[in-house]
KOLMI-507432 format. One record per residue: residue number from 1; x, y, z of N, C-alpha, C in turn. Coordinates in steps of 0.05 Angstrom, whole numbers, plus 5000, padded with zeros to 4 digits. Layout:
# residues N
ATOM   pos   n_px   n_py   n_pz   ca_px   ca_py   ca_pz   c_px   c_py   c_pz
ATOM   NUM      X      Y      Z       X       Y       Z      X      Y      Z
...
//
This chain:
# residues 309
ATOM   pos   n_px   n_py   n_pz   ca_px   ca_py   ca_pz   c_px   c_py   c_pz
ATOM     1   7106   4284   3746    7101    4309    3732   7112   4308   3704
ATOM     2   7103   4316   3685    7108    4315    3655   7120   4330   3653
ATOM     3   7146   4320   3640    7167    4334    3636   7176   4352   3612
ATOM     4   7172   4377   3613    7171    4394    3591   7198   4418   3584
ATOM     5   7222   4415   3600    7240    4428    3600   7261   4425   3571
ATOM     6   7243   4407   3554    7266    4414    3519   7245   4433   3513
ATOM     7   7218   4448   3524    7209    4467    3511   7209   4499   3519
ATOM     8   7210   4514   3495    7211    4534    3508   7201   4551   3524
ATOM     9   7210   4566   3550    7183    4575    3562   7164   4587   3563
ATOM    10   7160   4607   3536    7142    4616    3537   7118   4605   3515
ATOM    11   7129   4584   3511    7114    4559    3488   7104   4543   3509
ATOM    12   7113   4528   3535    7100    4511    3553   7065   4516   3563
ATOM    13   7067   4541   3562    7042    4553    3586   7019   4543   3562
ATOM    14   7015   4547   3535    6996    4551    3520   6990   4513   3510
ATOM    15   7022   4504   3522    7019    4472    3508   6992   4459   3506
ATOM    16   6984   4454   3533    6955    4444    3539   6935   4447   3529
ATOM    17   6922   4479   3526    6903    4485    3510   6910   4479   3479
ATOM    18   6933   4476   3469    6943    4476    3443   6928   4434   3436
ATOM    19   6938   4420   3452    6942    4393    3455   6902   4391   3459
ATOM    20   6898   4402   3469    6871    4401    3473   6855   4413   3453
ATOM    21   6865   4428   3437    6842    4442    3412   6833   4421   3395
ATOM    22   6839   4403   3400    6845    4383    3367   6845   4350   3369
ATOM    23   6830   4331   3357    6841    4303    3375   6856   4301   3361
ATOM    24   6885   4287   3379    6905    4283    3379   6915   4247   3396
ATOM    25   6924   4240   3382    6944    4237    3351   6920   4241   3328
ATOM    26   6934   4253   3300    6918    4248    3273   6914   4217   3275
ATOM    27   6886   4202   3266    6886    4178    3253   6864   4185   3234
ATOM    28   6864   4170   3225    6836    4169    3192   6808   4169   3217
ATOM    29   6812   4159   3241    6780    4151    3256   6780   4180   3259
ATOM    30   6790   4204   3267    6786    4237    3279   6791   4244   3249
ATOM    31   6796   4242   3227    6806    4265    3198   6776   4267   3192
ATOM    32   6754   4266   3196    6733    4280    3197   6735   4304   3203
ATOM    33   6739   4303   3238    6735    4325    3251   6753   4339   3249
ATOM    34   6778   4334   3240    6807    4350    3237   6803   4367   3217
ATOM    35   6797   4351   3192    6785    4363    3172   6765   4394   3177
ATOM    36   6736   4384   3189    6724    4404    3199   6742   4424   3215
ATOM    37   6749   4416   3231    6758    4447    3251   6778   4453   3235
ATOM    38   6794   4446   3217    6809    4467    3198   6788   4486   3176
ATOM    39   6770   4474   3171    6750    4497    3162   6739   4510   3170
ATOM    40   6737   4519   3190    6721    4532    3217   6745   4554   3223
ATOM    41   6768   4543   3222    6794    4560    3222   6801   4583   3204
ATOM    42   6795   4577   3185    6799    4590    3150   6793   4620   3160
ATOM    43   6815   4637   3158    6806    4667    3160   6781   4673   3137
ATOM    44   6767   4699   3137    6746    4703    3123   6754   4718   3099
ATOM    45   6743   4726   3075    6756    4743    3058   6762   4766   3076
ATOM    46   6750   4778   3082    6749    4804    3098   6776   4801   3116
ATOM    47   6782   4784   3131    6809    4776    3151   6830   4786   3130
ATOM    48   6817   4767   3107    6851    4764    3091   6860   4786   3077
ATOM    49   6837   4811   3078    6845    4837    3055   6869   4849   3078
ATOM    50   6867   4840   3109    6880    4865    3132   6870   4892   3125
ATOM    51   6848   4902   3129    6839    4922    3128   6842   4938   3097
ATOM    52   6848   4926   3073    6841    4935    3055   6876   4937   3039
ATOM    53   6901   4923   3062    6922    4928    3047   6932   4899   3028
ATOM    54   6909   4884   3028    6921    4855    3016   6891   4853   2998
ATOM    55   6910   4842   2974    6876    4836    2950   6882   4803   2957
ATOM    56   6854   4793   2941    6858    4763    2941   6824   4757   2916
ATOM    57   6838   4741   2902    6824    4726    2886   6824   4703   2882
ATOM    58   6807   4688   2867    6819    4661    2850   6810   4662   2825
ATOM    59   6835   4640   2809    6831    4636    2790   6840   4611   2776
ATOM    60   6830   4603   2768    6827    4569    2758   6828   4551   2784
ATOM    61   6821   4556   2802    6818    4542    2824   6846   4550   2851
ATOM    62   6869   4567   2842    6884    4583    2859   6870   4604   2867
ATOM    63   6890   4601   2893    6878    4629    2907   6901   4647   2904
ATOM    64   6898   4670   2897    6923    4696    2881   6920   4719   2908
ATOM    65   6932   4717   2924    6943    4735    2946   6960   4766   2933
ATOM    66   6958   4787   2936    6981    4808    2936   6973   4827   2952
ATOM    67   7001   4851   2957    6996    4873    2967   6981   4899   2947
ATOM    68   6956   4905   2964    6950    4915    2944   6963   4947   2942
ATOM    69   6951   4968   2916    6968    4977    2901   6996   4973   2900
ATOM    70   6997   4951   2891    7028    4944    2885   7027   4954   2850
ATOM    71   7051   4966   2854    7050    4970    2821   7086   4962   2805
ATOM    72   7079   4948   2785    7100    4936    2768   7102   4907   2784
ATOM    73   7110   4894   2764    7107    4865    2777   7118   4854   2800
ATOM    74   7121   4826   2812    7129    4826    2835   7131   4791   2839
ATOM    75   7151   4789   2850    7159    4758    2852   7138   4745   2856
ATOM    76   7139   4719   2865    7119    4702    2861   7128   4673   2874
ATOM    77   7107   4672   2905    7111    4647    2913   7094   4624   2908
ATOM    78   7092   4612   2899    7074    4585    2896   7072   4563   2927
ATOM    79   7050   4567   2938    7051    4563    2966   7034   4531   2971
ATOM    80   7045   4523   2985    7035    4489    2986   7024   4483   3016
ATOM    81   7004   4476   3022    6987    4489    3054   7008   4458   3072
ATOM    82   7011   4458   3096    7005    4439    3114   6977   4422   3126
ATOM    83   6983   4404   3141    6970    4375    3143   6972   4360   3146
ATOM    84   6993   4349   3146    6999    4319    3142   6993   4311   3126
ATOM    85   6981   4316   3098    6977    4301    3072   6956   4296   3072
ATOM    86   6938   4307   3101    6911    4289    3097   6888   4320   3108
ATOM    87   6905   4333   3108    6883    4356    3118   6890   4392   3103
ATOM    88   6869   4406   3109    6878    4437    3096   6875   4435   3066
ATOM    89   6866   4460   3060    6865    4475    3032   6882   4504   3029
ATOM    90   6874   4511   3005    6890    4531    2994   6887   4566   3007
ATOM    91   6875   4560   3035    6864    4574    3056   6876   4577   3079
ATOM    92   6887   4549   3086    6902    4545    3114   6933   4556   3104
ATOM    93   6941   4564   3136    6967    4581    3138   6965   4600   3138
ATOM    94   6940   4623   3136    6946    4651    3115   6949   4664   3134
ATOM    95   6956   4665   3162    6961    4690    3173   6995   4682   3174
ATOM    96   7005   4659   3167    7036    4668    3161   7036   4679   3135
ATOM    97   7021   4659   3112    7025    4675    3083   7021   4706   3088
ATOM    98   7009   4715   3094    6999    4750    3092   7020   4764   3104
ATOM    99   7028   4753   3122    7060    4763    3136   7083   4768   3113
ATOM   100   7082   4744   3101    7101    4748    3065   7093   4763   3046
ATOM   101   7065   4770   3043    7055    4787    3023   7060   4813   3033
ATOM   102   7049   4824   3057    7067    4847    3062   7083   4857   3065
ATOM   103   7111   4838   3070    7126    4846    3092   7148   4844   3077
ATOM   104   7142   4819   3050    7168    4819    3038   7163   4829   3004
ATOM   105   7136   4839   3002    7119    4853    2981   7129   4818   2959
ATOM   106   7112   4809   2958    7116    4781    2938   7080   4768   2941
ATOM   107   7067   4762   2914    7050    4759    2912   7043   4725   2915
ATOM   108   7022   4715   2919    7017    4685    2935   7005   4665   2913
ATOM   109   7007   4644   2903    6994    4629    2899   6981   4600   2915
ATOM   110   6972   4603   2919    6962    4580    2945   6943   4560   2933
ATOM   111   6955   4527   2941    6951    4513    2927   6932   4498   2945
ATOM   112   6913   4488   2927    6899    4461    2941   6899   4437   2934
ATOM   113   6921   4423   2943    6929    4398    2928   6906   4380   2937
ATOM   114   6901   4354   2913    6892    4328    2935   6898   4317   2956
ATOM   115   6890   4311   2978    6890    4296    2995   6889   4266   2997
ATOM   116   6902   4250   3014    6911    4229    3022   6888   4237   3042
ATOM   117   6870   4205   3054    6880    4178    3036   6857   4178   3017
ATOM   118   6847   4188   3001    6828    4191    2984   6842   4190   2954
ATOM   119   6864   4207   2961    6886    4212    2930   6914   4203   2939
ATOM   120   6919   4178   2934    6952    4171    2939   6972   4183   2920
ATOM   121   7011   4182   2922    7024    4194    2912   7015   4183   2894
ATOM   122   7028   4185   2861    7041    4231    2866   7014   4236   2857
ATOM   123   6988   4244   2871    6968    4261    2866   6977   4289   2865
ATOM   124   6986   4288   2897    6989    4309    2912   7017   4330   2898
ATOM   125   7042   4316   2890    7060    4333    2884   7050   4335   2848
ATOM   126   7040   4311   2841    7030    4323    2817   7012   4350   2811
ATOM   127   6990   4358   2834    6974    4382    2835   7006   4401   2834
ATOM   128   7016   4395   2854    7045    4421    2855   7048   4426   2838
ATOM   129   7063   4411   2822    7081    4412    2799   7062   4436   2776
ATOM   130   7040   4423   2772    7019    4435    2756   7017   4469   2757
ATOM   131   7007   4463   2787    7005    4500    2796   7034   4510   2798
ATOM   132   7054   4495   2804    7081    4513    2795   7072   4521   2758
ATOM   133   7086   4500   2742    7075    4504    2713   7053   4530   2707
ATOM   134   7030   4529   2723    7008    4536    2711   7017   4578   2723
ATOM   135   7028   4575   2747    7030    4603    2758   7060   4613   2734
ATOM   136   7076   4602   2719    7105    4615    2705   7090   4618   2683
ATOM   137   7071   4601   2667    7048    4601    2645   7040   4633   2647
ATOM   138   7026   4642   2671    7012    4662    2675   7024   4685   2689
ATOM   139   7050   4688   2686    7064    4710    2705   7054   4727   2693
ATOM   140   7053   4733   2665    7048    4761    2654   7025   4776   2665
ATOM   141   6998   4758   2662    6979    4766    2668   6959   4763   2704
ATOM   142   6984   4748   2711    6989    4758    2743   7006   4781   2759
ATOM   143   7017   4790   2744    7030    4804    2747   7056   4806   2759
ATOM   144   7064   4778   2753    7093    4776    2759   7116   4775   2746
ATOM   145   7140   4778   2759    7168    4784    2744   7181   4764   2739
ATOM   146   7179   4741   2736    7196    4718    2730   7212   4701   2757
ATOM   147   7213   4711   2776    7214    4692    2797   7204   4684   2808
ATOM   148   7203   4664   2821    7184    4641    2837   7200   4629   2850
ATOM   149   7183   4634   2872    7195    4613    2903   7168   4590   2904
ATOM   150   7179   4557   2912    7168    4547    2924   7168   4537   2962
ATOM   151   7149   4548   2967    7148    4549    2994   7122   4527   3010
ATOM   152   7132   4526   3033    7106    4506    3045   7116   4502   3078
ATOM   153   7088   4493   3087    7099    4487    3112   7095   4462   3122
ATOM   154   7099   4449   3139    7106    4425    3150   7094   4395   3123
ATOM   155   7072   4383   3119    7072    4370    3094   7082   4387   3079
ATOM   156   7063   4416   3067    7065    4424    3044   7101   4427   3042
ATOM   157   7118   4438   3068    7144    4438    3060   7159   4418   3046
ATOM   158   7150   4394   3049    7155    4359    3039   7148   4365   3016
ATOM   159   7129   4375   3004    7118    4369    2982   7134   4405   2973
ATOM   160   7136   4412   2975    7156    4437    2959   7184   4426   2957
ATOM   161   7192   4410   2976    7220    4396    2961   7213   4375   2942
ATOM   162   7200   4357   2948    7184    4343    2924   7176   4355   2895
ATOM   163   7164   4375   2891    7161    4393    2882   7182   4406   2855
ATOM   164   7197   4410   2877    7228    4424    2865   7238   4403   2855
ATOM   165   7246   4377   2861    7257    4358    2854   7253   4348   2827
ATOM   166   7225   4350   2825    7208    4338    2799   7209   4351   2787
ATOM   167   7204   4376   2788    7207    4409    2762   7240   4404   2754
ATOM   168   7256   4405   2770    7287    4400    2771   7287   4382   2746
ATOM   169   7285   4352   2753    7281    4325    2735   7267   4328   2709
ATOM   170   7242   4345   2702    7222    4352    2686   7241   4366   2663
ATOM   171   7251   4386   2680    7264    4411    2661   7247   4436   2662
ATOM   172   7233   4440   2685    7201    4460    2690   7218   4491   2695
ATOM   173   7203   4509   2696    7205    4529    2709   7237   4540   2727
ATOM   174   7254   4553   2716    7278    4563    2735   7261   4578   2768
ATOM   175   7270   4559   2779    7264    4576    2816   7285   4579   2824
ATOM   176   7277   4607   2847    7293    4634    2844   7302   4612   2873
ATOM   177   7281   4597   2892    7280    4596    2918   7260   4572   2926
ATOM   178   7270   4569   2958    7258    4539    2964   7245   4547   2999
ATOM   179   7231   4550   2996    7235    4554    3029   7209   4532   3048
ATOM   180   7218   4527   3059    7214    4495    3077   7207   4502   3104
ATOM   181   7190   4514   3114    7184    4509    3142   7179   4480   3155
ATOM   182   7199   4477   3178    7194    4448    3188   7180   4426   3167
ATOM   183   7189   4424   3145    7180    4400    3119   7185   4378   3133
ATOM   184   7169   4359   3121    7165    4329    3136   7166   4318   3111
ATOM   185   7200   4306   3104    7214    4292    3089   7220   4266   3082
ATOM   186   7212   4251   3108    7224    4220    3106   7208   4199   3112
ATOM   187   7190   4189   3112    7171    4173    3109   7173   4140   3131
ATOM   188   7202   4146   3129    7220    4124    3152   7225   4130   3186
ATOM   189   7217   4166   3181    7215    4170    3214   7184   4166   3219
ATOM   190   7182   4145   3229    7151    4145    3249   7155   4130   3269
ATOM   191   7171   4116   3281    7182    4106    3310   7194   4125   3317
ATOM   192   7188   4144   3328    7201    4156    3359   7184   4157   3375
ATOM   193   7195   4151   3404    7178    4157    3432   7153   4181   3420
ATOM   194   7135   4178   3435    7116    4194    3434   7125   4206   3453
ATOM   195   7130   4236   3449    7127    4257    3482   7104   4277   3485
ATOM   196   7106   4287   3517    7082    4296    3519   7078   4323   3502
ATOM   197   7098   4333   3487    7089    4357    3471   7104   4364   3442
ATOM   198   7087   4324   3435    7094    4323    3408   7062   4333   3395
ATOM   199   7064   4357   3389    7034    4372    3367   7028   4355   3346
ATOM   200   7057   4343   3333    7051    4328    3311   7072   4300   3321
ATOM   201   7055   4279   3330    7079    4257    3340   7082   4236   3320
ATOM   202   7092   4211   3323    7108    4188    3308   7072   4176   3301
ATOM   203   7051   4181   3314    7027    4163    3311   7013   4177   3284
ATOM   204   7017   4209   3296    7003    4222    3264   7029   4212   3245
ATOM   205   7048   4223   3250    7066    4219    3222   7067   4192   3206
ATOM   206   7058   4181   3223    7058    4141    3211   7019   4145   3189
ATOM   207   7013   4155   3212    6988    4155    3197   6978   4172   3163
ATOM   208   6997   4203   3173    6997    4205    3142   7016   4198   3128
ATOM   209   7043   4188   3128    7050    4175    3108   7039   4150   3093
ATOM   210   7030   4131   3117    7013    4112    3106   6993   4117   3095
ATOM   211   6974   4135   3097    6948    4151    3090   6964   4152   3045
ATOM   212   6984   4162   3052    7007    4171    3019   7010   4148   3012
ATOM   213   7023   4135   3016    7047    4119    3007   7029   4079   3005
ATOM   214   7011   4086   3028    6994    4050    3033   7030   4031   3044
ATOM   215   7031   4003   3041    7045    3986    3051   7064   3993   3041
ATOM   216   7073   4010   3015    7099    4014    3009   7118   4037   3025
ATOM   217   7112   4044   3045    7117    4068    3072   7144   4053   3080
ATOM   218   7163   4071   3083    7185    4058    3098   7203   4028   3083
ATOM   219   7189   4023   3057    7199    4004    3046   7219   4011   3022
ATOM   220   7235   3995   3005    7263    4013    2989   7248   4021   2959
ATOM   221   7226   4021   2960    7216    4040    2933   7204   4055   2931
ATOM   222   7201   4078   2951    7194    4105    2955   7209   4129   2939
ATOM   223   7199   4138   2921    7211    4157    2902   7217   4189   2916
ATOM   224   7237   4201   2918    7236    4218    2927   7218   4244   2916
ATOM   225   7205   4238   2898    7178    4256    2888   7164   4257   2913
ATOM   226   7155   4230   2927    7148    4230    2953   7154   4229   2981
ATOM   227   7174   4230   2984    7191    4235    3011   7219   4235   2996
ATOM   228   7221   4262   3001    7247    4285    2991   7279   4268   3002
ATOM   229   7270   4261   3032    7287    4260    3037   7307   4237   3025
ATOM   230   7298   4223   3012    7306    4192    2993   7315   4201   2965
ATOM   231   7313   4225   2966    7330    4232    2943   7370   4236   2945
ATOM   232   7378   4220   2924    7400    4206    2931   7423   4232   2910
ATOM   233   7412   4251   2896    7419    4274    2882   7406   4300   2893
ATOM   234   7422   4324   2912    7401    4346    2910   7416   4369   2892
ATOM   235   7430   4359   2880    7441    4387    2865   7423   4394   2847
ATOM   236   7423   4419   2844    7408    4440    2820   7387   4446   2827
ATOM   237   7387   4442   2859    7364    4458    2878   7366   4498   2875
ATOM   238   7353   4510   2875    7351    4534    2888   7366   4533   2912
ATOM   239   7376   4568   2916    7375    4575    2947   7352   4569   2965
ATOM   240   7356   4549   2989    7337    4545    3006   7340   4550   3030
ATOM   241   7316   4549   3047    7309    4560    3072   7300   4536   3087
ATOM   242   7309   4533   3109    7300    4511    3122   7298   4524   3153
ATOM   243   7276   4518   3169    7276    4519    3198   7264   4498   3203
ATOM   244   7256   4491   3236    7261    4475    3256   7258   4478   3272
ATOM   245   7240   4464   3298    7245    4473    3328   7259   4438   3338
ATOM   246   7277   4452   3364    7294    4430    3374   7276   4416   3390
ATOM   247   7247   4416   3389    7229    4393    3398   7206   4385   3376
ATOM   248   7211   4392   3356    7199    4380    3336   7216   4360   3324
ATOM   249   7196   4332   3313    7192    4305    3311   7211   4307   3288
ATOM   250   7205   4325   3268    7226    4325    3245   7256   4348   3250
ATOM   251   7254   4349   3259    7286    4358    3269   7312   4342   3256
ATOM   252   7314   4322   3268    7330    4306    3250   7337   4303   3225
ATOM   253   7312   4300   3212    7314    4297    3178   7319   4324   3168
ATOM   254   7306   4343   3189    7301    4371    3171   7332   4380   3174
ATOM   255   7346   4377   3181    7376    4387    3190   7398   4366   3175
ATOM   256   7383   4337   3171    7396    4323    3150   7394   4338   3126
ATOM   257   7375   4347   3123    7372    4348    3094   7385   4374   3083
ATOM   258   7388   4393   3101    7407    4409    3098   7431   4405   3096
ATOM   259   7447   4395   3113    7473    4381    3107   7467   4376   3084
ATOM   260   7459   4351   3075    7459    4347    3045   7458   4367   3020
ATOM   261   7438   4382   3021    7446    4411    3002   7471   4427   3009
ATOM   262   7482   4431   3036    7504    4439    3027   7525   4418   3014
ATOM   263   7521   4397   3015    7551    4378    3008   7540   4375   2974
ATOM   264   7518   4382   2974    7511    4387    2936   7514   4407   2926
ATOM   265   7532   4427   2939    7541    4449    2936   7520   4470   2938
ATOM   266   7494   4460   2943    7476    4476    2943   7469   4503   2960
ATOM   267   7461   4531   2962    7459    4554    2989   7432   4540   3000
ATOM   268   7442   4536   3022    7413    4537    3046   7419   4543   3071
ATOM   269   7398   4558   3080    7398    4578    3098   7389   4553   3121
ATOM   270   7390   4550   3153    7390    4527    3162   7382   4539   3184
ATOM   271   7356   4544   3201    7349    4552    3235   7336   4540   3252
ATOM   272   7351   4528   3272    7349    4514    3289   7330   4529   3317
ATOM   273   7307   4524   3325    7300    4544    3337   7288   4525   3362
ATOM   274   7318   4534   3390    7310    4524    3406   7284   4512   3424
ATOM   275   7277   4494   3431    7254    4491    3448   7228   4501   3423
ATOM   276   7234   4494   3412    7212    4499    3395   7187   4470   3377
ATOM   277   7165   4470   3392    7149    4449    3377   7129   4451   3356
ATOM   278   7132   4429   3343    7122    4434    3313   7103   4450   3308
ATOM   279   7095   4474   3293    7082    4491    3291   7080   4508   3304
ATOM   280   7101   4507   3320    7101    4529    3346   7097   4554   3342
ATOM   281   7103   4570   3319    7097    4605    3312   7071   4610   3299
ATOM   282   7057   4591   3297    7030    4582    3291   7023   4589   3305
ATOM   283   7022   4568   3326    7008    4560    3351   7006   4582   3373
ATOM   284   7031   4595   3375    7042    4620    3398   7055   4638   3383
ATOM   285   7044   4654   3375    7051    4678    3350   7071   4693   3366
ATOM   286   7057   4695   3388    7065    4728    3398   7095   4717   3424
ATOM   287   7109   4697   3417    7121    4683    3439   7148   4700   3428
ATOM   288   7169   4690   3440    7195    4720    3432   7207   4695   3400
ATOM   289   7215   4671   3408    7224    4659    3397   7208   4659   3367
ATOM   290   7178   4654   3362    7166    4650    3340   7164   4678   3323
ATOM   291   7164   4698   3349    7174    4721    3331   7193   4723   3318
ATOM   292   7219   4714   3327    7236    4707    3314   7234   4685   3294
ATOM   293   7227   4669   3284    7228    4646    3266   7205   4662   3254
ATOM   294   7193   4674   3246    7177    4688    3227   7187   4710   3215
ATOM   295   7209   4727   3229    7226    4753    3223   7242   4738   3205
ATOM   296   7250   4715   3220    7279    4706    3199   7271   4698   3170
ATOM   297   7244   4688   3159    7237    4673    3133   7230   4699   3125
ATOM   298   7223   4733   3137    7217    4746    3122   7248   4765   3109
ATOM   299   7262   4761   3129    7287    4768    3124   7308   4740   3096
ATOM   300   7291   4727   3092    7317    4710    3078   7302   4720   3051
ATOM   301   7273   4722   3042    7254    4727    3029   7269   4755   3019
ATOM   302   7278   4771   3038    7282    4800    3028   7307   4792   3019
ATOM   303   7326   4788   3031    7349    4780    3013   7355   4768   2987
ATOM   304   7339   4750   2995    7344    4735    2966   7329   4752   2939
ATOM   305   7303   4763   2946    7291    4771    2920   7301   4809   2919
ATOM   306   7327   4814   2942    7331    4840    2945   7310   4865   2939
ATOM   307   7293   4858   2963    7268    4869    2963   7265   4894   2984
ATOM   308   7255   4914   2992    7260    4930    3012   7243   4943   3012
ATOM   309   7223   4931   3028    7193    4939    3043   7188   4952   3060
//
């Protein structure tokens, strides 16, 4: 019997159908069809207004999320999708993004970086960097107040520390904030056991780093522009946000890498969320735990930009 007791219980029951939506492991032979059913996924405009309390446009190729009648300006997240580096646009995620635009009143920029393996590093954090640049360029006439969070989730979170790192090094844009859902940092974890409810296991993660990086994966000249976690300086980070579930594949690094911002004197917020697998508040919205790990990023969000929605 498959043994499922590091997960949590009310995450176990949905595992199967979850494991089954999708072929699994990612390799380049299924990123066709991965590809596809993430487009098929894409809420509709109409989804994304929530009945008329969220606007959404684009412009220069961003998509510009807010609450609407919001009036006087309003922070500003620059949002980096998940994937593994090799899948999603500036579309995927949005029923967590829309959760931030209401909840913590902060307006969205959502990015659609290049993709791996079509566009190797730094394509990908180079698009970041840009649409960071290009959204502080245009606060005025976005209607924002001068702060900016970079945020992302599982790749995109990799690539928002990436991100930060390089703006940091550049001399770019002051960020207010960093926030990292389960980010996939280290390019050197892709050997662990495969388990039966790894969503994202050691076979995808080998596959999109290699998909990034080609033969230089795991070897000593990986710049931390591209896997964060090889950055050997994190001071002059933002306050950051980091979560985690204790059965997700990046666990390890993602809890290294915290340690490390604090010993760089850096604030980061650090949540470990039991029995929890990768994408799990995604995947099982309505489960007690993911409710929680969604409350908490809207609560660090309110804190930090002392917001009160």
């Amino acid at each position: 019997m498959t043994d499922l007791s590091a997960v949590d219980p009310q995450l176990r029951e949905p595992l199967p159908v979850i494991m089954a939506a999708s072929p699994r492991p990612l390799t380049l032979e299924v990123l066709p069809v991965r590809r596809q059913l993430g487009r098929d996924l894409r809420l509709t405009d109409e989804q994304m207004t929530r009945g008329g309390r969220i606007t959404i446009e684009s412009r220069d190729g961003y998509l510009i999320v807010r609450p609407a009648g919001a009036t006087g300006p309003l922070p500003g997240v620059v949002y980096l999708h998940g994937g593994g580096l090799m899948v999603g646009d500036e579309r995927s995620d949005m029923p967590v993004v829309l959760d931030w635009v209401e909840q913590a009143g902060v307006a969205v920029v959502s990015v659609d970086y290049r993709l791996a393996p079509e566009h190797a590093y730094p394509a990908q954090v180079e698009d970041c960097h840009a649409a960071l640049t290009w959204t502080a360029a245009h606060a005025d006439d976005l209607g924002l107040d001068g702060r900016l969070i970079l945020a992302g989730v599982s790749a995109g979170g990799g690539l928002a520390a990436a991100t930060a790192l390089l703006n940091r090094d550049r001399g770019g844009p002051e960020l207010t904030g960093l926030l990292l859902v389960c980010p996939m940092l280290d390019d050197r974890t892709v050997d662990h056991e495969v388990r039966p409810y790894d969503t994202w296991s050691s076979v995808s993660n080998r596959t999109g780093w290699t998909a990034l990086l080609g033969d230089a994966r795991g070897g000593p000249d990986v710049p931390p522009y591209a896997a964060p976690a090889r950055a050997t300086d994190l001071s002059g980070l933002p306050p950051a946000f980091i979560d985690v579930g204790t059965a997700d594949i990046f666990l390890a690094e993602d809890v290294a890498f915290a340690q490390r911002l604090w010993a760089a004197g850096s604030l980061a917020d650090l949540h470990v969320w039991a029995g929890g697998y990768h994408g799990f508040d995604a995947s099982v919205p309505d489960a007690a735990v993911s409710r929680s790990a969604r409350a908490a990023r809207i609560d660090w969000l309110r804190r930090l930009l002392q917001v009160t929605v």
